[in-house]
PABAFI-493732 format. One record per residue: x, y, z of N, C-alpha, C in turn. Coordinates in pm, whole numbers, padded with zeros to 5 digits, always signed. Layout:
PABAFI-493732
XYZXYZXYZ
...
//
This chain:
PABAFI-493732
-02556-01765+00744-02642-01650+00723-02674-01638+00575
-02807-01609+00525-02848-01615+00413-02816-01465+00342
-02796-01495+00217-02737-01309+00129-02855-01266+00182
-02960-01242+00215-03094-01159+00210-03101-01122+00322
-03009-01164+00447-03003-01111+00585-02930-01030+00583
-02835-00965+00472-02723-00839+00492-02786-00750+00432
-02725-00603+00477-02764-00552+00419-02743-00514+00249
-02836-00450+00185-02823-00372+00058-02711-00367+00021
-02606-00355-00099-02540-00236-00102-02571-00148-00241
-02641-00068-00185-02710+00034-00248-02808+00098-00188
-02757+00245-00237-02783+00384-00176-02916+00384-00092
-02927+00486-00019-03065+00502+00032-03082+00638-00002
-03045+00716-00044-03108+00829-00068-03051+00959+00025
-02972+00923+00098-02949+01001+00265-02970+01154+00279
-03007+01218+00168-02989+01395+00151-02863+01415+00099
-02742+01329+00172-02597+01426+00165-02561+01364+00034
-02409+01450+00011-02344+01428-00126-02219+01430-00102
-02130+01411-00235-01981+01461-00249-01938+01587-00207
-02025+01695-00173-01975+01834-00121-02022+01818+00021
-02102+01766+00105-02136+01777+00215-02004+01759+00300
-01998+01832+00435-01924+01855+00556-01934+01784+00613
-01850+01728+00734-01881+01674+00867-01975+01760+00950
-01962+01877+00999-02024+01914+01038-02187+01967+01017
-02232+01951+00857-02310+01926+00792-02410+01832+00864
-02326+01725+00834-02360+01561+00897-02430+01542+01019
-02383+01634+01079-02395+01592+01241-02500+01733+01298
-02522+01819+01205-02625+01898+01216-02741+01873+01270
-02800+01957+01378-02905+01832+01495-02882+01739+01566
-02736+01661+01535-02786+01513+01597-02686+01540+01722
-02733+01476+01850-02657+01536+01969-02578+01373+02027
-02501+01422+02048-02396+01298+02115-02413+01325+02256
-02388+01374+02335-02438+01419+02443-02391+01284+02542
-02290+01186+02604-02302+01104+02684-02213+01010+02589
-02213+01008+02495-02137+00888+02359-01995+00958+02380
-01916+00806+02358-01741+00812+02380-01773+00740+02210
-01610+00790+02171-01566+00779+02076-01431+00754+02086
-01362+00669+01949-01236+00682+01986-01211+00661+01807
-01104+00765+01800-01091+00844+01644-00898+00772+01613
-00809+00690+01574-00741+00684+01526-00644+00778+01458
-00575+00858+01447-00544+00934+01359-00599+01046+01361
-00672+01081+01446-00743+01199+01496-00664+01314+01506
-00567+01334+01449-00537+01476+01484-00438+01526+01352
-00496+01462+01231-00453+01506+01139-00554+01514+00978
-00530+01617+00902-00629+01560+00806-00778+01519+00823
-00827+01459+00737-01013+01408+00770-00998+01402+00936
-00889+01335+00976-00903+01224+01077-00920+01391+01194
-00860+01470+01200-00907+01607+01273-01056+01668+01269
-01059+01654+01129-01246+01706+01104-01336+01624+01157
-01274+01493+01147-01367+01394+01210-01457+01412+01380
-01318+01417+01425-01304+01507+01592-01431+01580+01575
-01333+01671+01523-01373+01828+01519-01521+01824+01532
-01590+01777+01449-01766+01761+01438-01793+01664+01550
-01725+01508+01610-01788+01440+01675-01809+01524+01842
-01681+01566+01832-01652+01668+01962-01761+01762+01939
-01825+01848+01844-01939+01979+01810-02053+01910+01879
-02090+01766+01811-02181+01695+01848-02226+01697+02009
-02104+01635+02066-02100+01613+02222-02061+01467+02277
-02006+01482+02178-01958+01326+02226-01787+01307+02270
-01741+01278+02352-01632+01301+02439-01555+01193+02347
-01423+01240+02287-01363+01149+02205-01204+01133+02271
-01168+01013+02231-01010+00970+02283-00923+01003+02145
-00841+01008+02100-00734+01038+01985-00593+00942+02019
-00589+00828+01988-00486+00733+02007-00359+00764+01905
-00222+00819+01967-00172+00879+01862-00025+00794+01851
+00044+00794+01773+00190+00730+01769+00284+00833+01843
+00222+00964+01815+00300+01083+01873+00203+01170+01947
+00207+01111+02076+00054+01178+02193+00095+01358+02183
+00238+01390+02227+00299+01476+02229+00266+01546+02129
+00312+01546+02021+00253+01622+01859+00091+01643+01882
+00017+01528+01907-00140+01524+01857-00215+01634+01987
-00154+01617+02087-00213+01693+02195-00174+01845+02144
-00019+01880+02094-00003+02042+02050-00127+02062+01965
-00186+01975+01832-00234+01965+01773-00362+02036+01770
-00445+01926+01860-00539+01967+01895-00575+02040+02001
-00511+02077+02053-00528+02240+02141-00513+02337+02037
-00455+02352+01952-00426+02444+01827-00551+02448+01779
-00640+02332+01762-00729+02368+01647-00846+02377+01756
-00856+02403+01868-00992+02468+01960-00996+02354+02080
-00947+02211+02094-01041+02079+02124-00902+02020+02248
-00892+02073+02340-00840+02092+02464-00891+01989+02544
-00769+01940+02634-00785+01793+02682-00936+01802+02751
-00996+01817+02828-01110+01870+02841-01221+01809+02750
-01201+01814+02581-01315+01779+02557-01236+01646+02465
-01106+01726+02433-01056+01528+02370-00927+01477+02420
-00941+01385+02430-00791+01343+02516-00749+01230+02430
-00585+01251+02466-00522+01162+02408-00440+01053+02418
-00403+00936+02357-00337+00853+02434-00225+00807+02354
-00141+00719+02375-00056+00654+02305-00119+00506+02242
-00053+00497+02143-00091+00413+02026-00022+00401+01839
+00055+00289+01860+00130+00247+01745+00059+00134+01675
-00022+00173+01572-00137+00071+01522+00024-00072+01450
+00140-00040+01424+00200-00132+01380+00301-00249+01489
+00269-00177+01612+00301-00267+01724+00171-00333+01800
+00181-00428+01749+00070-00513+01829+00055-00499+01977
+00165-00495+02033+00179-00476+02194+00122-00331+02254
+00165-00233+02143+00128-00096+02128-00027-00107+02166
-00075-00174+02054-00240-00172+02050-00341-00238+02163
-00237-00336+02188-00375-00408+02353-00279-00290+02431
-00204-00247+02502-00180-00149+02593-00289-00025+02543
-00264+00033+02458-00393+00100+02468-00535+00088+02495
-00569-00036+02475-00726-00081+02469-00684-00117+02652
-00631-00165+02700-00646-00210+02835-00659-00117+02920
-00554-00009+02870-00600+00117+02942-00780+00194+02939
-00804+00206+02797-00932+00191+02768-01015+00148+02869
-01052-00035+02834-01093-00075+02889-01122-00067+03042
-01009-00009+03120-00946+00014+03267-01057+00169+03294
-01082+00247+03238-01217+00335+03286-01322+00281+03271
-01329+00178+03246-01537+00118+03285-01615+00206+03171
-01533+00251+03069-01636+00337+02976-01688+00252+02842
-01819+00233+02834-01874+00181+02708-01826+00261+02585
-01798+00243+02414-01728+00266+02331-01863+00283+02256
-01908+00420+02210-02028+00381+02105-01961+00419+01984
-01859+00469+01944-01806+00487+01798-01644+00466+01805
-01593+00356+01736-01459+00376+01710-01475+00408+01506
-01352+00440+01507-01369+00551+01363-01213+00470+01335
-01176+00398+01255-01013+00335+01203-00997+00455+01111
-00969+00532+01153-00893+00622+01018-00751+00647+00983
-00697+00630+01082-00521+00618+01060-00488+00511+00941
-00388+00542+00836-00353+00465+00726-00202+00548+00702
-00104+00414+00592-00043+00482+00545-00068+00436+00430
+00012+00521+00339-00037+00484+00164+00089+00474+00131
+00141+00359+00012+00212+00367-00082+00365+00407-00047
+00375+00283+00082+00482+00360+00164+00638+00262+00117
+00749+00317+00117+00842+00256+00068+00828+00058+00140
+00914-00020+00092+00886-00169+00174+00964-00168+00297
+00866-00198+00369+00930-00223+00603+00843-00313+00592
+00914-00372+00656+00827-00513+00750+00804-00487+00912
+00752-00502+00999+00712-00526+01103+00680-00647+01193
+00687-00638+01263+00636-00706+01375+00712-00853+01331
+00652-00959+01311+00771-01145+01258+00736-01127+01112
+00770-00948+01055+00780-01015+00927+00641-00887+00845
+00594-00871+00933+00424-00874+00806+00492-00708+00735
+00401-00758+00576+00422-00576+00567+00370-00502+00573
+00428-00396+00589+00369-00258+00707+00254-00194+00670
+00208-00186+00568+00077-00163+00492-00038-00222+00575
-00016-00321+00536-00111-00410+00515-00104-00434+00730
+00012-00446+00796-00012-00479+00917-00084-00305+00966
+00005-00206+00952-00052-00096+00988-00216-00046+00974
-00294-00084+00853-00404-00015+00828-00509-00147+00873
-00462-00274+00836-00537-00324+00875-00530-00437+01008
-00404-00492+00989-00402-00594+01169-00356-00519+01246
-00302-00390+01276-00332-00272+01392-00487-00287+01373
-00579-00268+01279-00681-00223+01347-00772-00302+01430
-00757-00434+01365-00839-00605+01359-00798-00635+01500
-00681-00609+01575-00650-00579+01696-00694-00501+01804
-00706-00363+01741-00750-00315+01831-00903-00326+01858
-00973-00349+01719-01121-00410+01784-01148-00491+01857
-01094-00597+01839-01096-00708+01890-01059-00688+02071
-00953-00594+02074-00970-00626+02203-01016-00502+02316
-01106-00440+02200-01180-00299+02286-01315-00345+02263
-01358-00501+02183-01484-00550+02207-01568-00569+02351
-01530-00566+02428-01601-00543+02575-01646-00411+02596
-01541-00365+02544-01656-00184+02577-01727-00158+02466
-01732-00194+02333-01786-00218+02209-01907-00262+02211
-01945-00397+02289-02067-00430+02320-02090-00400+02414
-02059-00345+02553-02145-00246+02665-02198-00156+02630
-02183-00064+02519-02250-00005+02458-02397-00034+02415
-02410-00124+02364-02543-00166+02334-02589-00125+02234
-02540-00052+02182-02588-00003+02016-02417+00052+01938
-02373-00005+01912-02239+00078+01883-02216+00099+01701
-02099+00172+01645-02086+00128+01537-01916+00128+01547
-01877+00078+01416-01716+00041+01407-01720+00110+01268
-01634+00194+01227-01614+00248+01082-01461+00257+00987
-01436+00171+00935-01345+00153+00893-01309+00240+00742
-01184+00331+00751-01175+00372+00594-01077+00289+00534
-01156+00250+00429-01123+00168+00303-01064+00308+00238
-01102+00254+00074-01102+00408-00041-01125+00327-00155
-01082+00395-00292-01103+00325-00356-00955+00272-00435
-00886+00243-00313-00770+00198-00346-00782+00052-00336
-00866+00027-00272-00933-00130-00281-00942-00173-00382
-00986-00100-00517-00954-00168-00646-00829-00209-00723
-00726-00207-00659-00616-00220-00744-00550-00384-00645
-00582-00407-00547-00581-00550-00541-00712-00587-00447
-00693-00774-00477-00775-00856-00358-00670-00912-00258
-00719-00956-00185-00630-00976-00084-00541-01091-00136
-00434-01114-00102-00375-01179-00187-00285-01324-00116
-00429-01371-00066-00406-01520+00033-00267-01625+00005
-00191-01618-00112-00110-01703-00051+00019-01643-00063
+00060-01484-00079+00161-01403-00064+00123-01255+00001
+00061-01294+00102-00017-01128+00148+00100-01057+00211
+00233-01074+00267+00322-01021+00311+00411-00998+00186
+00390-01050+00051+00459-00919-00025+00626-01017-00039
+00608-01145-00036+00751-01200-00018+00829-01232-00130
+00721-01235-00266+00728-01238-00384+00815-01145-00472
+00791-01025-00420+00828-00916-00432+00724-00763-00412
+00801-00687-00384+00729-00574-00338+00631-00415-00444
+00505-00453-00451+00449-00349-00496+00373-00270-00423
+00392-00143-00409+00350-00014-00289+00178-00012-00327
+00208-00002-00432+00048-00013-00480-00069-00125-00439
-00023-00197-00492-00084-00324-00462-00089-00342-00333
+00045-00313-00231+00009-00355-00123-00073-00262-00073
-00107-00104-00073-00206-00012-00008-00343-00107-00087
-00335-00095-00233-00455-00188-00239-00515-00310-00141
-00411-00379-00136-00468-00498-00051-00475-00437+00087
-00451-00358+00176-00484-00319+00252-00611-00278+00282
-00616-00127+00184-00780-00146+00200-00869-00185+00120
-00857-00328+00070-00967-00401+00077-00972-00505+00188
-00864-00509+00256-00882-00582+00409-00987-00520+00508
-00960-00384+00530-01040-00291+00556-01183-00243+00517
-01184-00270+00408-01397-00368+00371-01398-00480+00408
-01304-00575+00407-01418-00708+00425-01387-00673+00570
-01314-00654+00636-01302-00650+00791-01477-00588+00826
-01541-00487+00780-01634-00444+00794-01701-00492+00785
-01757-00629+00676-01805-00699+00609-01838-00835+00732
-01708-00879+00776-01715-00997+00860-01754-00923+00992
-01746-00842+01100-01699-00775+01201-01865-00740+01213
-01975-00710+01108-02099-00655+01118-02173-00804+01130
-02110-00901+01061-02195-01009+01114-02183-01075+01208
-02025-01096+01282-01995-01146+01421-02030-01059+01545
-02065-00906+01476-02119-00835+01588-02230-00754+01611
-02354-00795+01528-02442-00742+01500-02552-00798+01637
-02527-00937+01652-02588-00983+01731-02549-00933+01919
-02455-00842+01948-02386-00788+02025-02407-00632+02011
-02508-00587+01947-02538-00467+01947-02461-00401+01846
-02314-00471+01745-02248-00347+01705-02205-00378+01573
-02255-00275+01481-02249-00220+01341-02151-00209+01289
-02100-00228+01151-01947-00180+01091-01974-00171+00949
-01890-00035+00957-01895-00017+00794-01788+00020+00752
-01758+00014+00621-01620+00072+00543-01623+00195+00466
-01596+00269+00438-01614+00428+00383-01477+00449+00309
-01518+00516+00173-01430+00580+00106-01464+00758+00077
-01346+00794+00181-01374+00946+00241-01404+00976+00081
-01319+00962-00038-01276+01043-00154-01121+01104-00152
-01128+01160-00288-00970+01161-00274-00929+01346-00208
-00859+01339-00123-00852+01460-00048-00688+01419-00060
-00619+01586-00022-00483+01591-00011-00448+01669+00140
-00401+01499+00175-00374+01522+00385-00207+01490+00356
-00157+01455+00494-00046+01352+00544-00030+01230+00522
-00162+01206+00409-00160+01064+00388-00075+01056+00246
-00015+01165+00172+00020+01147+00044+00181+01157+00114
+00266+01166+00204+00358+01168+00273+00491+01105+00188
+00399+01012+00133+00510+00923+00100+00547+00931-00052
+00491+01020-00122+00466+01048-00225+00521+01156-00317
+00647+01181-00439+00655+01305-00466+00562+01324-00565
+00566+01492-00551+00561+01583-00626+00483+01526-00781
+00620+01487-00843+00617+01428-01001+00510+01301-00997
+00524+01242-00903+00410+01060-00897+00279+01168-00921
+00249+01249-00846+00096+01314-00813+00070+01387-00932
+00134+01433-01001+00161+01516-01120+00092+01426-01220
+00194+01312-01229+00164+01148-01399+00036+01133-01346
+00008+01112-01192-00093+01050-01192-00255+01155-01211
-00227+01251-01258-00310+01346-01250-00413+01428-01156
-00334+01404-00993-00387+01467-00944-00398+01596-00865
-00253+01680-00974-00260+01833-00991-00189+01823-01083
-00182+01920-01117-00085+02004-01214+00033+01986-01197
+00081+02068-01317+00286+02094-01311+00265+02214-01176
+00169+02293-01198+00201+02437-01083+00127+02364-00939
+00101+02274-00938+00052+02228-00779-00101+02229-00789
-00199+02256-00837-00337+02301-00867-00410+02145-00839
-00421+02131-00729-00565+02014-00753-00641+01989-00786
-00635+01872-00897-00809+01871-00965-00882+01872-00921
-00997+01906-01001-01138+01920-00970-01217+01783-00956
-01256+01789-00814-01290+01649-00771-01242+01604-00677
-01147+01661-00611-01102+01632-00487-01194+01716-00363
-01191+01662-00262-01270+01767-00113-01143+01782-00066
-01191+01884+00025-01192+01941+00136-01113+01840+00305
-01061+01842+00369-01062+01755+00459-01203+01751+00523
-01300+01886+00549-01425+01908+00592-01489+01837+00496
-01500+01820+00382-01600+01703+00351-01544+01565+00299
-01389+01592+00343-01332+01421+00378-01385+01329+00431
-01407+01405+00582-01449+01351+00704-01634+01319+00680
-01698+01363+00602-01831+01369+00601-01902+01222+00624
-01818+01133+00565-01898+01011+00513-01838+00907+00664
-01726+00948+00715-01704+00837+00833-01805+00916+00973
-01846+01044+00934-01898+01079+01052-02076+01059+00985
-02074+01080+00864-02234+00956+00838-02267+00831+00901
-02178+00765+00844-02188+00620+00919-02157+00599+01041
-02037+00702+01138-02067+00640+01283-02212+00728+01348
-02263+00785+01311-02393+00884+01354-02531+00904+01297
-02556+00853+01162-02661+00837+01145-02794+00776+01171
-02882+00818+01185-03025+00720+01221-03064+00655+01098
-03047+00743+01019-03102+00673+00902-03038+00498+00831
-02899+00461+00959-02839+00353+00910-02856+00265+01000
-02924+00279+01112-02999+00183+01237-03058+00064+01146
-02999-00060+01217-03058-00177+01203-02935-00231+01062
-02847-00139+01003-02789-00218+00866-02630-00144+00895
-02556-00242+00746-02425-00249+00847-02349-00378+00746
-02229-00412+00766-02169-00457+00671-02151-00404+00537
-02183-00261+00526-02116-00196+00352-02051-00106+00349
-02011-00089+00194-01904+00015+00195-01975+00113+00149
-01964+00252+00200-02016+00366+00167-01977+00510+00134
-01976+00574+00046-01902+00701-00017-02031+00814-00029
-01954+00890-00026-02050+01094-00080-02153+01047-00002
-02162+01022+00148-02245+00990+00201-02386+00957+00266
-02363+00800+00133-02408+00723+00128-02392+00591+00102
-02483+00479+00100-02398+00349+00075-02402+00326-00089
-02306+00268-00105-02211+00315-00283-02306+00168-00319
-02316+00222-00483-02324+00110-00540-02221-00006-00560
-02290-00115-00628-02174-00203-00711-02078-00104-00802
-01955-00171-00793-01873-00108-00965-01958-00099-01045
-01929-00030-01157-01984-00053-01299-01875-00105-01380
-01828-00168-01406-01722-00248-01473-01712-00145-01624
-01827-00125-01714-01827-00005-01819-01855+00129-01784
-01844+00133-01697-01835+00295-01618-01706+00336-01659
-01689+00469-01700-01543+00510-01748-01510+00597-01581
-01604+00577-01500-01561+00579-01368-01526+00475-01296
-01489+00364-01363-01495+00249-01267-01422+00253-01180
-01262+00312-01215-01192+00349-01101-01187+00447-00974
-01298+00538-01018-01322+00584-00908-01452+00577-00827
-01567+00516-00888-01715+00489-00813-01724+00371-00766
-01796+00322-00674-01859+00236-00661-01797+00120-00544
-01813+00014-00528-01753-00091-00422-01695-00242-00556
-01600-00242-00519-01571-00376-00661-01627-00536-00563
-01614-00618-00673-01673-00745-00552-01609-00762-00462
-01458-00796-00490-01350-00874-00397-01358-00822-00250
-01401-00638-00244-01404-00580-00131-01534-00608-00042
-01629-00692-00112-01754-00713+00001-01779-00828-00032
-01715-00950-00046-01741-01080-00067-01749-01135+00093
-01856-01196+00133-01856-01284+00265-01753-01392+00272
-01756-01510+00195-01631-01562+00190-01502-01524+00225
-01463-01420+00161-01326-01365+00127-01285-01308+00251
-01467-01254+00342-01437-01171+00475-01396-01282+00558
-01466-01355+00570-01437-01519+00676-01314-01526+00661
-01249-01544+00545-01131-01675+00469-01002-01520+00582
-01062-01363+00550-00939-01300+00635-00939-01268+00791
-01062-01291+00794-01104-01284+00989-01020-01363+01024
-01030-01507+00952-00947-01616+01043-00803-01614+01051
-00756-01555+00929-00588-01547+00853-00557-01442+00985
-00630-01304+01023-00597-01232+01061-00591-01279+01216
-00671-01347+01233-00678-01383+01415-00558-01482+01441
-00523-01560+01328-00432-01621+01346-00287-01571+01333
-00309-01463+01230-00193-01364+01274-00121-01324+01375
-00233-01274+01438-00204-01168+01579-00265-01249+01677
-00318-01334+01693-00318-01438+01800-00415-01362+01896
-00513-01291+01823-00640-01205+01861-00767-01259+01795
-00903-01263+01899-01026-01301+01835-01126-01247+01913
-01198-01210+01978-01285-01205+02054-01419-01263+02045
-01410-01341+01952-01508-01462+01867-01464-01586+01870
-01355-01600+01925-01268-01728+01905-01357-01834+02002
//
């Protein structure tokens, strides 16, 4: 495939911004008949996400590690089995993940939006499954899995999209092909880095093996919001790293979980992104390049390593060979 057959990456203009809502987003546009299936759905962005796709009308699944918790959950916040239901799902057990999709698959229902939003960040070192580490298997070969094998209802759809959250934690590594399990020794950082930038190129490769199959993928960096995703994290780290105060005060520049969620419910719902696909996109829209002299560099933009075609191929294959999953194979 020639560079001039992908899309852009750069903006289109979309109306929305860094303050826009999910529910903003989805203002007018009716789901009405569209299944969804939200990851992590019942916490943080990954709730707002719901929250608006469910407003929309689109009947969503919530695959949870703890069905029990996520179901109190979301009956709490209005969204009763009725309009979202939930299932079991351990994105770091591989076995976990085709049992869910088979069940899936087992209602005859076409998939027009899956949403990867479940992640952990910066989590002490566990290994999983023969070995991999948990980062890096959790955010991204839980997910490379579960696409892969909910691709049959993915393309019955006939127009679908796949939305993966990256962030811009993607800048602090590339994937790191000949020690990606961390055997070297263990950095929390680096490894959430290399995670999600697995999580762009996954978007990256996944829009070109499935574009011709009706189905779209993009990577999104919600922005920096304070969920369940900082879990692993004290107090004092969030403090050095400046993102509050000594008294708890969050800087200025962080959202909302309501306009967390804004930019993954852009990209699985917009018209304005029909026909394009393979990029990473923020304050929703599709982000520029880095600026390397940007004194934002660390926080704007898409860096190369995270949308290189190569780099997406060189982990499609690492990853299928991983998990002994392809649906391209």
């Amino acid at each position: 495939m020639s560079k001039d057959s992908r899309t852009p990456q750069r903006p289109i203009a979309s109306g929305f911004g860094h303050g826009t809502t999910a529910m903003e987003v989805v203002a007018g546009i009716d789901l009405t008949g569209k299944t969804a299936v939200v990851t992590g759905g019942y916490s943080g962005l990954g709730l707002e996400t719901v929250r608006a796709l469910s407003a929309a009308g689109a009947r969503v699944t919530v695959p949870a590690r703890r069905p029990g918790h996520a179901r109190k959950v979301l009956d709490s916040a209005g969204l009763p089995a009725d309009a979202v239901a939930v299932a079991a799902l351990d994105l770091a057990d591989q076995a976990s993940v085709k049992e869910f999709a088979a069940w899936f698959r087992s209602s005859g229902e076409a998939l027009d939006i899956l949403i990867n939003n479940a992640a952990i960040m910066a989590s002490p070192e566990r290994r999983v499954g023969p070995g991999w580490e948990s980062q890096f298997a959790t955010n991204h070969l839980g997910h490379f899995t579960l696409v892969n094998t909910l691709w049959p209802a993915l393309s019955a759809a006939g127009s679908a999209r796949v939305v993966s959250l990256s962030s811009t934690g993607h800048k602090l590594s590339p994937i790191r092909f000949e020690d990606i399990n961390f055997g070297l020794g263990y950095d929390k950082w680096k490894a959430y880095g290399q995670a999600k930038t697995a999580n762009a190129l996954f978007a990256v490769e996944l829009d070109r093996l499935g574009k011709a199959g009706g189905v779209r993928a993009f990577a999104v960096h919600p922005g920096g919001i304070m969920t369940e995703l900082q879990r692993h994290l004290a107090r004092e780290e969030m403090i050095a790293a400046g993102w509050m105060n000594a008294e708890g005060k969050v800087r200025e520049g962080f959202k909302t979980p309501e306009q967390g969620a804004a930019t993954s419910v852009w990209t699985a719902t917009s018209p304005a992104l029909a026909g394009m696909g393979g990029v990473y996109c923020e304050d929703c829209d599709i982000a520029e390049p880095t600026d390397p002299a940007s004194p934002l560099a660390r926080y704007r933009g898409v860096d190369p390593h995270a949308v290189d075609p190569e780099a997406a191929q060189r982990l499609w294959a690492l990853s299928a060979d991983m998990t002994g999953v392809n649906a391209f194979g």
